[in-house]
DSSP file (Angstrom, degrees, kcal/mol; ACC not computed):
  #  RESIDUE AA STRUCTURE BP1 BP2  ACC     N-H-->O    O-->H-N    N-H-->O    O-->H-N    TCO  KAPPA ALPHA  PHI   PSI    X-CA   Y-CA   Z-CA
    1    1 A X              0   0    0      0, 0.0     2,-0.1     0, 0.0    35,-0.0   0.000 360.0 360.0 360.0 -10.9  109.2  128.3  104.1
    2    2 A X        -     0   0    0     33,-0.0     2,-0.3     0, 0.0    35,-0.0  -0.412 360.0-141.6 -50.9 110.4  109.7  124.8  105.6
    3    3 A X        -     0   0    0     -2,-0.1     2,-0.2     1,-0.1     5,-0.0  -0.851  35.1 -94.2 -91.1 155.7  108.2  124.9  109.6
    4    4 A X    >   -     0   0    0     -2,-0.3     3,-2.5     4,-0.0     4,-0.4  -0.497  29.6-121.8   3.9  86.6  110.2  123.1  111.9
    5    5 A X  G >  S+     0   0    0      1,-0.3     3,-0.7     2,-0.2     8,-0.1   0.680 116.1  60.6 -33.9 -27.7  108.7  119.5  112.2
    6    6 A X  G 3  S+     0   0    0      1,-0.2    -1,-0.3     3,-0.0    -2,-0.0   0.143 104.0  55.8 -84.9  17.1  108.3  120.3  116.3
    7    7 A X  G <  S+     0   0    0     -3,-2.5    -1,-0.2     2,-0.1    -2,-0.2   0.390  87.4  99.2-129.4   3.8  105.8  123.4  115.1
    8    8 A X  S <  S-     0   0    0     -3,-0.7     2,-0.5    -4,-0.4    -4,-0.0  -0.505  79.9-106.3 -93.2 162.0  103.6  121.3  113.1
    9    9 A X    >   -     0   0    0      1,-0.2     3,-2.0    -2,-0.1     4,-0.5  -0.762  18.8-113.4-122.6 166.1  100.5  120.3  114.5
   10   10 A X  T 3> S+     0   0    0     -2,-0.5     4,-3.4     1,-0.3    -1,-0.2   0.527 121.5  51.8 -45.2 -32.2   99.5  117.1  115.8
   11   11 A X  H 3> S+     0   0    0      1,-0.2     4,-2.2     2,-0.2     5,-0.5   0.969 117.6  51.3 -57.2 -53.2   96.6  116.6  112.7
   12   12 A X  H <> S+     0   0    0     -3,-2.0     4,-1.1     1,-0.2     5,-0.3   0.913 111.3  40.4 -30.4 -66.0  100.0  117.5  110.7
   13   13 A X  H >> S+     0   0    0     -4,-0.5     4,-3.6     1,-0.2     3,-0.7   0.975 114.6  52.5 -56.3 -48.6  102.0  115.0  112.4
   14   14 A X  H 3X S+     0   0    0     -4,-3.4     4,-1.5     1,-0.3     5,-0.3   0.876 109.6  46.0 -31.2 -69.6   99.2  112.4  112.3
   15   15 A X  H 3X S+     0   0    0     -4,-2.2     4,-0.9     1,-0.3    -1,-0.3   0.703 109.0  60.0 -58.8 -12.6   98.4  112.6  108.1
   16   16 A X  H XX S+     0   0    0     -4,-1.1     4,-2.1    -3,-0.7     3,-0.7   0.954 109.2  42.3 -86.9 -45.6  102.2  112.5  107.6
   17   17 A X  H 3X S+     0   0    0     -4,-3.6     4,-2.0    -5,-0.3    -2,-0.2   0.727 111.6  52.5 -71.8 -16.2  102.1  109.2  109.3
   18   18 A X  H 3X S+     0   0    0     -4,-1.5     4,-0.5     2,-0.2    -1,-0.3   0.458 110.5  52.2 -74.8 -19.6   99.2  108.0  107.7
   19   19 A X  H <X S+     0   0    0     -4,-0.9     4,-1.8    -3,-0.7    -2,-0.2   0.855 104.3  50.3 -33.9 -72.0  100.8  108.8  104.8
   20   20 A X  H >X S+     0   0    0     -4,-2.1     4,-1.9     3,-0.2     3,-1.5   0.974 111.6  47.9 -35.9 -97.6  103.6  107.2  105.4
   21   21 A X  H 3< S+     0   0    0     -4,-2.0    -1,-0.2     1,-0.3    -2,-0.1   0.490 122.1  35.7 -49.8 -25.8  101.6  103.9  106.3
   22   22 A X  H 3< S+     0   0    0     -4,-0.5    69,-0.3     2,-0.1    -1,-0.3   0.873 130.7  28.3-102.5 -40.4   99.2  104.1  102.9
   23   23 A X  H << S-     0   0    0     -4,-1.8    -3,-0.2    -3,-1.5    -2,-0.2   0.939 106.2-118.7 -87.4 -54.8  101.8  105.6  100.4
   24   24 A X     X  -     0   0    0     -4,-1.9     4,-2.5    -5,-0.1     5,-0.3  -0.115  16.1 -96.8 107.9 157.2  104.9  104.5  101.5
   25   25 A X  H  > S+     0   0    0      1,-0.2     4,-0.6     2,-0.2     5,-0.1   0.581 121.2  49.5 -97.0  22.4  108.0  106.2  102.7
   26   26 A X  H  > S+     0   0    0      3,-0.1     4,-1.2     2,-0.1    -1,-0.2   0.722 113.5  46.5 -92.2 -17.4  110.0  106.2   99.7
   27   27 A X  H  > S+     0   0    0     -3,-0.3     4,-0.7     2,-0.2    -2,-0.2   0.990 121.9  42.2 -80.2 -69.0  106.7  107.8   97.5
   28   28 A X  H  X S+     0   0    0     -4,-2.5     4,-4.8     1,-0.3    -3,-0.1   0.722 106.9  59.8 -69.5 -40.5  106.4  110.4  100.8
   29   29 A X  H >X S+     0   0    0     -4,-0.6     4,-0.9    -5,-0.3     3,-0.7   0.973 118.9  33.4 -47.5 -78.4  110.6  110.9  100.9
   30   30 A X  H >< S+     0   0    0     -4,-1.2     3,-1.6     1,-0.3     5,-0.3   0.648 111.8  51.1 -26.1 -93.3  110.1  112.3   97.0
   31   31 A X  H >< S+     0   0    0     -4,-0.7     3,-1.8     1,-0.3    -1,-0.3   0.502 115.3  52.2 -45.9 -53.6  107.0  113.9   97.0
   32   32 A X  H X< S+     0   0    0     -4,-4.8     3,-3.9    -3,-0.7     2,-0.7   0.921 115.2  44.9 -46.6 -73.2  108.9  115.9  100.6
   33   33 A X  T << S+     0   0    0     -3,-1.6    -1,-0.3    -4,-0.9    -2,-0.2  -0.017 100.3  55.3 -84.3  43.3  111.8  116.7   98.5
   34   34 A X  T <  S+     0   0    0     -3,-1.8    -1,-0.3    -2,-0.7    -2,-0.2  -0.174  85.0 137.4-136.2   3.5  110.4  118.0   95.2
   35   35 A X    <   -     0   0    0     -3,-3.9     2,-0.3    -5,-0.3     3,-0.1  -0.382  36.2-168.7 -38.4 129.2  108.5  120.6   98.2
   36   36 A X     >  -     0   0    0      1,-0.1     4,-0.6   -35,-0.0    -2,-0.1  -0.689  35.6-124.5 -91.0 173.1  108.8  124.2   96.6
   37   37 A X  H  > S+     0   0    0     -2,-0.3     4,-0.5     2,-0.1    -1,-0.1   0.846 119.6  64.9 -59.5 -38.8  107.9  127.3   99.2
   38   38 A X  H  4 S+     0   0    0      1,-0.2     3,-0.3     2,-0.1     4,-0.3   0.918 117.1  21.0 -56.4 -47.1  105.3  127.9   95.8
   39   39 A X  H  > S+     0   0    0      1,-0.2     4,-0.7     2,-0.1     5,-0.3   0.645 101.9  97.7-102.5 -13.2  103.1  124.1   96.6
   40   40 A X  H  X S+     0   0    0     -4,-0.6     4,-0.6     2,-0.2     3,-0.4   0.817  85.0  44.5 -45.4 -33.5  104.3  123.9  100.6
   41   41 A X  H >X S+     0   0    0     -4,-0.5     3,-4.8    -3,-0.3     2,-1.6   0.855 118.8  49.7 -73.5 -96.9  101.0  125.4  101.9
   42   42 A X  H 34 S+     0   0    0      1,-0.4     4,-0.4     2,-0.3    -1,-0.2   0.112 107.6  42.6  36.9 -46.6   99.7  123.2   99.6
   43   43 A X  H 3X S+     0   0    0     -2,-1.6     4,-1.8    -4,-0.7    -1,-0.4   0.447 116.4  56.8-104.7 -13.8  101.2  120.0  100.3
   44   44 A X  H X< S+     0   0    0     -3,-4.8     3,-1.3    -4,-0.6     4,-0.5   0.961 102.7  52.5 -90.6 -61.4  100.6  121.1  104.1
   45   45 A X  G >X>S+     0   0    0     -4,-0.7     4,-4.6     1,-0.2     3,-2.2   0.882 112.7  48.7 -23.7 -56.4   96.8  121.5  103.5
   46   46 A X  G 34>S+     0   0    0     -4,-0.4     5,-1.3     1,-0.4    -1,-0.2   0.796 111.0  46.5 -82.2 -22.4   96.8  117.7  102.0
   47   47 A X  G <<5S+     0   0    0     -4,-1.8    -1,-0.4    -3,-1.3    -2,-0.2   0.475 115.7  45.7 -98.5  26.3   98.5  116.2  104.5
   48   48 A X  T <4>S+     0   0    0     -3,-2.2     5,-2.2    -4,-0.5     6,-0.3   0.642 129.4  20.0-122.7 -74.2   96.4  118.0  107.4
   49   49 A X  I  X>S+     0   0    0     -4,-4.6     5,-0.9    -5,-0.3     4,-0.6   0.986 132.9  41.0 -92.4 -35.4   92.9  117.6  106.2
   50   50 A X  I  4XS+     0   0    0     -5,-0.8     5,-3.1     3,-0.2     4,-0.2   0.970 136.3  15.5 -46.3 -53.8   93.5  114.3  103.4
   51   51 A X  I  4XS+     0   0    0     -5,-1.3     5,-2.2     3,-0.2    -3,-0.2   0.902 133.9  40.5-102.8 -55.0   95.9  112.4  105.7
   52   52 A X  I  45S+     0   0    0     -4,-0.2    -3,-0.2    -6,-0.2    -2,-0.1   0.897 129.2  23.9 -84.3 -35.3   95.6  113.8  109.0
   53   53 A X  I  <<S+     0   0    0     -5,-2.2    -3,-0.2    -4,-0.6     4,-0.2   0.770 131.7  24.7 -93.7 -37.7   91.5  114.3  109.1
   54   54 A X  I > <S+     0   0    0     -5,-0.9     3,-1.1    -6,-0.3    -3,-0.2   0.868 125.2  42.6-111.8 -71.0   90.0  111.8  106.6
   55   55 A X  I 3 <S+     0   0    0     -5,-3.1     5,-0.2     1,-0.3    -3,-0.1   0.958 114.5  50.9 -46.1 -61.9   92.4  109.2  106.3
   56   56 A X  T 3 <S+     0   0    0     -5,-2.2    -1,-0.3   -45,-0.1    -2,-0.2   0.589  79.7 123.1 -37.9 -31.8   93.1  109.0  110.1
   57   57 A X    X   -     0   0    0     -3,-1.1     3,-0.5    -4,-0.2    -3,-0.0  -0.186  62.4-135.8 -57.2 120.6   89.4  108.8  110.9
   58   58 A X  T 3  S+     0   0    0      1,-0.3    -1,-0.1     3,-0.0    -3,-0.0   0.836  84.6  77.6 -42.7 -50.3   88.6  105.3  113.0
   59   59 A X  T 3  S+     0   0    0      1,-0.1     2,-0.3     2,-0.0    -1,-0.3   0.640  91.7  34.1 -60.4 -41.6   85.6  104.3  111.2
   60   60 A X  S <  S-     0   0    0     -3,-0.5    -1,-0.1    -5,-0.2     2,-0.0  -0.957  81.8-112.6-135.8 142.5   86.6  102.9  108.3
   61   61 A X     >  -     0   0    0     -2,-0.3     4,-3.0     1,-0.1     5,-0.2  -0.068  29.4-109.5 -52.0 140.6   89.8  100.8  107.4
   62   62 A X  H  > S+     0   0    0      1,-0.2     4,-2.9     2,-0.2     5,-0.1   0.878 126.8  51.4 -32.7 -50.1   93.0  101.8  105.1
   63   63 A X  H  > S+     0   0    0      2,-0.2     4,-2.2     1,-0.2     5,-0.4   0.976 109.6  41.3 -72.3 -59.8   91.4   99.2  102.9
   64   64 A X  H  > S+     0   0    0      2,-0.2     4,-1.1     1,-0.1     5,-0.3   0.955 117.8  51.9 -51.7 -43.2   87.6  100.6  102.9
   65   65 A X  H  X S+     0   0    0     -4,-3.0     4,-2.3     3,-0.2     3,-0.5   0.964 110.3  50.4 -33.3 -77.8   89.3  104.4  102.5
   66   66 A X  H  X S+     0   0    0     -4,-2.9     4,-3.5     2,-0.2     5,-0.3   0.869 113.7  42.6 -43.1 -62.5   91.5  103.0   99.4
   67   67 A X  H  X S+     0   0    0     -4,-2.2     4,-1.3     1,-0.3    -1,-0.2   0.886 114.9  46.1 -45.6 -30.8   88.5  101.4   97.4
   68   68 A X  H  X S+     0   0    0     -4,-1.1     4,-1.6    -3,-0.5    -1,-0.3   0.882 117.9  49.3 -91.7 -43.5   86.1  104.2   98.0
   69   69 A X  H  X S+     0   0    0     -4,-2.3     4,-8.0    -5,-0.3     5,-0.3   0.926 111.1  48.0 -41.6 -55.3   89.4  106.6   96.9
   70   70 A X  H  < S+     0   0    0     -4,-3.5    -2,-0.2    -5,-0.3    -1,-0.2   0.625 109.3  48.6 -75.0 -20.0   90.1  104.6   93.9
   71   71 A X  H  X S+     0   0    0     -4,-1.3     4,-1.8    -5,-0.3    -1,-0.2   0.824 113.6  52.8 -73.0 -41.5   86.4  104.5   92.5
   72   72 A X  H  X S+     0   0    0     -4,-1.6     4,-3.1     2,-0.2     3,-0.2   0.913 115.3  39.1 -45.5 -50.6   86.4  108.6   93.2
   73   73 A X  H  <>S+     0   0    0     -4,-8.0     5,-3.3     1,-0.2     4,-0.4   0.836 112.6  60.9 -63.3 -22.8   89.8  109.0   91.1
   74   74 A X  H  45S+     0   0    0     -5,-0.3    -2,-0.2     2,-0.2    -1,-0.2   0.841 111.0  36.6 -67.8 -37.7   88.3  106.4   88.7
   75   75 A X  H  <5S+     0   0    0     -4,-1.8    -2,-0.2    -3,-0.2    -3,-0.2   0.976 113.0  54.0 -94.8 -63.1   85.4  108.6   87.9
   76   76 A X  T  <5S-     0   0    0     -4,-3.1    -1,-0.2     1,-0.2    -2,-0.2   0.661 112.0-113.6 -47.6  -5.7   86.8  111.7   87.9
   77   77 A X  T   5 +     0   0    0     -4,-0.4     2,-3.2     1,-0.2     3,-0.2   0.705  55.4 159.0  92.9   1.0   89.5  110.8   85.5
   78   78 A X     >< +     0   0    0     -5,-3.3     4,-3.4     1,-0.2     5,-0.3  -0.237   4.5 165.2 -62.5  61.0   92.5  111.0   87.8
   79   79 A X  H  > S+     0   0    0     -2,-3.2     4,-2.9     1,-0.2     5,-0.4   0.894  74.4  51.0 -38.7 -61.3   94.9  108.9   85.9
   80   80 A X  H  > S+     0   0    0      1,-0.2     4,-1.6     2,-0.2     5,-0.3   0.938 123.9  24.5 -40.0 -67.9   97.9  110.3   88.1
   81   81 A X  H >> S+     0   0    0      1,-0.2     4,-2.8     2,-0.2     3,-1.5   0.979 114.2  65.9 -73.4 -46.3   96.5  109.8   91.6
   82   82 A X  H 3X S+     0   0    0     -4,-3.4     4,-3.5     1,-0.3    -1,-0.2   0.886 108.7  40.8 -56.2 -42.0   94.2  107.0   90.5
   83   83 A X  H 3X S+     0   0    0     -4,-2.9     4,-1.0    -5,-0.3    -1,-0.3   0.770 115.1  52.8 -64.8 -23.6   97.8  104.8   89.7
   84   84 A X  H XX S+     0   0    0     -4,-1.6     4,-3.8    -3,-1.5     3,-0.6   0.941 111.3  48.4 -70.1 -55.3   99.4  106.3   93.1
   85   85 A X  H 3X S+     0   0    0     -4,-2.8     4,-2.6    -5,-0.3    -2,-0.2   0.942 111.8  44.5 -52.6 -49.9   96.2  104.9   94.8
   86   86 A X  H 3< S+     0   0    0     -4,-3.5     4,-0.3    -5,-0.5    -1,-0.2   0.840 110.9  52.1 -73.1 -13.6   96.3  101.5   93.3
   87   87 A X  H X< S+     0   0    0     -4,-1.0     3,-2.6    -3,-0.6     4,-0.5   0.888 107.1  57.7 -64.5 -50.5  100.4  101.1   94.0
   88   88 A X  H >X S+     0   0    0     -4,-3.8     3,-3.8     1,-0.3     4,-2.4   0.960  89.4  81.3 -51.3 -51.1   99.2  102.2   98.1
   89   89 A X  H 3X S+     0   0    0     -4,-2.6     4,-0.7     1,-0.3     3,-0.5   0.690  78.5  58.7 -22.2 -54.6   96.9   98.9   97.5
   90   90 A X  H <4 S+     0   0    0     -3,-2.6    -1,-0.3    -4,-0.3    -2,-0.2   0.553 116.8  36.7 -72.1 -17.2  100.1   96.9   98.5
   91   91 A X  H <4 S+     0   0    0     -3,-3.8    -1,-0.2    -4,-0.5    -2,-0.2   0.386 117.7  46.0 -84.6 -24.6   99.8   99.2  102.1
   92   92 A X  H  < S-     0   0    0     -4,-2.4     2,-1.2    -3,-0.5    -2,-0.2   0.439 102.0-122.3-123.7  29.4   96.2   99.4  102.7
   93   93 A X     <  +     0   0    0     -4,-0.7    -1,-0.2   -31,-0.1    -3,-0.1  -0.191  61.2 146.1  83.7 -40.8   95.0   95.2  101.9
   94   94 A X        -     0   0    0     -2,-1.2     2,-0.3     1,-0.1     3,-0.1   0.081  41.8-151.3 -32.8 167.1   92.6   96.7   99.1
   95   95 A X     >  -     0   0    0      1,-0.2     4,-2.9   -32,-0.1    -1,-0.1  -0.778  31.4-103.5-127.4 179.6   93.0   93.3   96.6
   96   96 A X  H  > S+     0   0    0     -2,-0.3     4,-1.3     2,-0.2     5,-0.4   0.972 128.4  58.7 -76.4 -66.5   92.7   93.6   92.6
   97   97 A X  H >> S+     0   0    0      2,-0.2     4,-2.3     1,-0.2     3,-1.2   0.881 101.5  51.9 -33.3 -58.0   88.9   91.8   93.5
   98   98 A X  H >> S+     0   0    0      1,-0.2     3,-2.1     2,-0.2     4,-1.3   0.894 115.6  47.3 -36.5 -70.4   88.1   95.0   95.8
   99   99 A X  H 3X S+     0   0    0     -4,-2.9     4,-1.7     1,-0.3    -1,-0.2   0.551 106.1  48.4 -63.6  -4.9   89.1   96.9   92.6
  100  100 A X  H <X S+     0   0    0     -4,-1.3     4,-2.9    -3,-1.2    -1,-0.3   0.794 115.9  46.2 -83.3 -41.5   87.3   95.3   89.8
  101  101 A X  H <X S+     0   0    0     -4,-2.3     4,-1.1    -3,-2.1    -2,-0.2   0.625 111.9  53.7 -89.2   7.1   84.0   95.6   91.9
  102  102 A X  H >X S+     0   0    0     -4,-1.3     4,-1.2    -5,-0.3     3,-0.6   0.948 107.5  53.3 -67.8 -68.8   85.3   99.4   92.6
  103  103 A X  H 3< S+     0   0    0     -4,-1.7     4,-0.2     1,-0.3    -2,-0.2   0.644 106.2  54.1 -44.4 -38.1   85.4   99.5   88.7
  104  104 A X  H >X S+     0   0    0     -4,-2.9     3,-4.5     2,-0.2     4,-0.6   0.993 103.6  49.5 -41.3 -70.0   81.8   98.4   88.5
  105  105 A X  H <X S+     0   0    0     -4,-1.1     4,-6.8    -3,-0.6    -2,-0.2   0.816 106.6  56.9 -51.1 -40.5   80.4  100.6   90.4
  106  106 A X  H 3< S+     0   0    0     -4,-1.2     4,-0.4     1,-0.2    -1,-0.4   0.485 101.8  60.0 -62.4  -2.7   82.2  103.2   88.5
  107  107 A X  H <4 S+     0   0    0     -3,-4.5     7,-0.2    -4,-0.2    -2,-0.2   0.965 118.2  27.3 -63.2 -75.8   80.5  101.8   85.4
  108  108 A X  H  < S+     0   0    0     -4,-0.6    -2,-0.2     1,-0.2    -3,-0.1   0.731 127.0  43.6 -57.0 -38.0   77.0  102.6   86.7
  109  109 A X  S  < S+     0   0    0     -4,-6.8    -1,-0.2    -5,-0.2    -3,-0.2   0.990 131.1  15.5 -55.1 -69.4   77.7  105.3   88.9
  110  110 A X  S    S-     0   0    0     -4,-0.4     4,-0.3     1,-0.4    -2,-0.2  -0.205 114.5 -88.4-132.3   1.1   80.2  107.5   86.5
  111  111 A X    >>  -     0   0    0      1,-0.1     4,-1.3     2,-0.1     3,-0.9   0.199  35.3 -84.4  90.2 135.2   79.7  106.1   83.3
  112  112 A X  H 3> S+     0   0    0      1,-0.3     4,-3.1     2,-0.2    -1,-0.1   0.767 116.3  47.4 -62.3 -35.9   81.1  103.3   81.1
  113  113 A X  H 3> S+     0   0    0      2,-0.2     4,-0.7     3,-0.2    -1,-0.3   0.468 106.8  60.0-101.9  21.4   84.0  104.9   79.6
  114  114 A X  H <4 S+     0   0    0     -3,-0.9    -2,-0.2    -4,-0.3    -1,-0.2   0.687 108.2  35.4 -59.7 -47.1   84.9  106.0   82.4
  115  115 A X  H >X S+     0   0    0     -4,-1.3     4,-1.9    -9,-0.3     3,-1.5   0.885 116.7  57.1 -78.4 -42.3   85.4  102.9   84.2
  116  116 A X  H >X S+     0   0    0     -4,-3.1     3,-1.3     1,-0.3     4,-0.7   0.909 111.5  44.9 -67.9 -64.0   86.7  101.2   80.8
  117  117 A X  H 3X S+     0   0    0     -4,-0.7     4,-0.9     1,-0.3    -1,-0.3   0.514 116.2  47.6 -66.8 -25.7   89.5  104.0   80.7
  118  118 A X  H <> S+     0   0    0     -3,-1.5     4,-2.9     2,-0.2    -1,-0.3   0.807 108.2  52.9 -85.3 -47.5   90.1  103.4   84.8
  119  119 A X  H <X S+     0   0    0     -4,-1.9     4,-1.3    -3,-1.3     5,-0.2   0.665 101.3  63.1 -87.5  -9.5   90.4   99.5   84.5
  120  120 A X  H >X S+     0   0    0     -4,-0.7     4,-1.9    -5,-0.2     3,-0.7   0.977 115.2  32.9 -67.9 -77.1   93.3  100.3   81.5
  121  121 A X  H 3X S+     0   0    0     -4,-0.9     4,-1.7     1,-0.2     5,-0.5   0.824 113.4  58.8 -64.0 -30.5   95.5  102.0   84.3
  122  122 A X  H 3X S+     0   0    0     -4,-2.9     4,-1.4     2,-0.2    -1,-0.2   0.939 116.6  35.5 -75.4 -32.5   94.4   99.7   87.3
  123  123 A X  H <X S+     0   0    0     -4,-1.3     4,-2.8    -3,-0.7     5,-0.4   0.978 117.3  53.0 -60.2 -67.6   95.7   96.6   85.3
  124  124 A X  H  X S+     0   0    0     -4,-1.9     4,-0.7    -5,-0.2    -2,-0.2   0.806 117.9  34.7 -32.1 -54.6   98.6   98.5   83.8
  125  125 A X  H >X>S+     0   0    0     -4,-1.7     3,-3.4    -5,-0.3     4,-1.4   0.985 121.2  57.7 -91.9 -70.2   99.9   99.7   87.5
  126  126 A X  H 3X5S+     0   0    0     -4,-1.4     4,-2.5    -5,-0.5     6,-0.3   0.876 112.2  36.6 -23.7 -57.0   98.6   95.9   88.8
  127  127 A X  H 3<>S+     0   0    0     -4,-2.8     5,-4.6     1,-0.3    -1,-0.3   0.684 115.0  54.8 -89.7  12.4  100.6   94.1   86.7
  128  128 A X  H X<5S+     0   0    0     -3,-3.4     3,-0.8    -4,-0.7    -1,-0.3   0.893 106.2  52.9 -80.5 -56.5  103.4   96.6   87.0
  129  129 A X  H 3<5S+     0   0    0     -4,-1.4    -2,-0.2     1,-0.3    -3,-0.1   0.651 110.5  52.2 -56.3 -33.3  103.2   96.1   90.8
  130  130 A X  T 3<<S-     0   0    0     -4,-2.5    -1,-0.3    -5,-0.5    -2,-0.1   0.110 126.9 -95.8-106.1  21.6  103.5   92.2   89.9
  131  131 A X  T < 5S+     0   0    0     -3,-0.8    -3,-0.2    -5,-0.3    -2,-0.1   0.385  89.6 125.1  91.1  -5.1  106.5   92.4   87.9
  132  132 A X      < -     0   0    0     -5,-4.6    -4,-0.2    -6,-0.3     2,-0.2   0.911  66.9 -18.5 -58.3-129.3  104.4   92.6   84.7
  133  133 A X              0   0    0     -9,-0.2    -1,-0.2     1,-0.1    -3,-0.1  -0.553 360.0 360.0 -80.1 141.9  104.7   95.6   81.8
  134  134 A X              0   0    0     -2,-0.2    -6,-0.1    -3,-0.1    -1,-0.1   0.697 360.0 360.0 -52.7 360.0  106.2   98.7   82.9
């Protein structure tokens, strides 16, 4: 179910490389080989319009993208992506200050235990990232 990398199209190629740049290519390598045919449309979708359309977009920097990601996941409660997103900090400049004042907003915006439940995994995966606790 796999097209042919020379049959994708450019927004394709683009998010893959934006991908690359924000994720890294050993997180992309996986996440490529744990493809089923079942999630391929799927994973093709995310890297087209996420990566290829949104991310890619001039206007705002890897680093404004990431913050503005990482409040989104924070308030919806995306533990999984919200920890992927704060590892990609170390690719897209965001600093642990960007994310604390991320974590504010997500106080006021989104609710307090929301952000107190957000700022448990954004330390955890920080100080993981710094050699810390697993």
């Amino acid at each position: 179910m796999n097209m042919p990398e020379d049959r994708k199209s450019e927004r394709h190629r683009t998010g893959m490389a934006t991908r690359r740049a924000v994720l890294g290519d050993d997180w992309v390598n996986a996440a490529e080989a744990r493809k089923t045919d079942f999630d391929t449309p799927f994973q093709d979708l995310i890297t087209e319009a996420a990566w290829g359309h949104v991310w890619s977009r001039p206007d705002w920097t890897k680093r404004e993208r990431s913050i503005v990601t990482i409040a989104l996941l924070a308030a919806l409660g995306q533990d999984d992506e919200l920890a992927l997103h704060v590892r990609a900090t170390a690719n897209t400049g965001a600093s642990a200050e960007d994310l604390r004042e991320a974590m504010l907003h997500v106080a006021i915006y989104a609710g307090v235990p929301a952000a107190n439940h957000a700022i448990k995994i954004v330390r955890k995966t920080l100080s993981a990232m710094e050699g810390g606790e697993p």
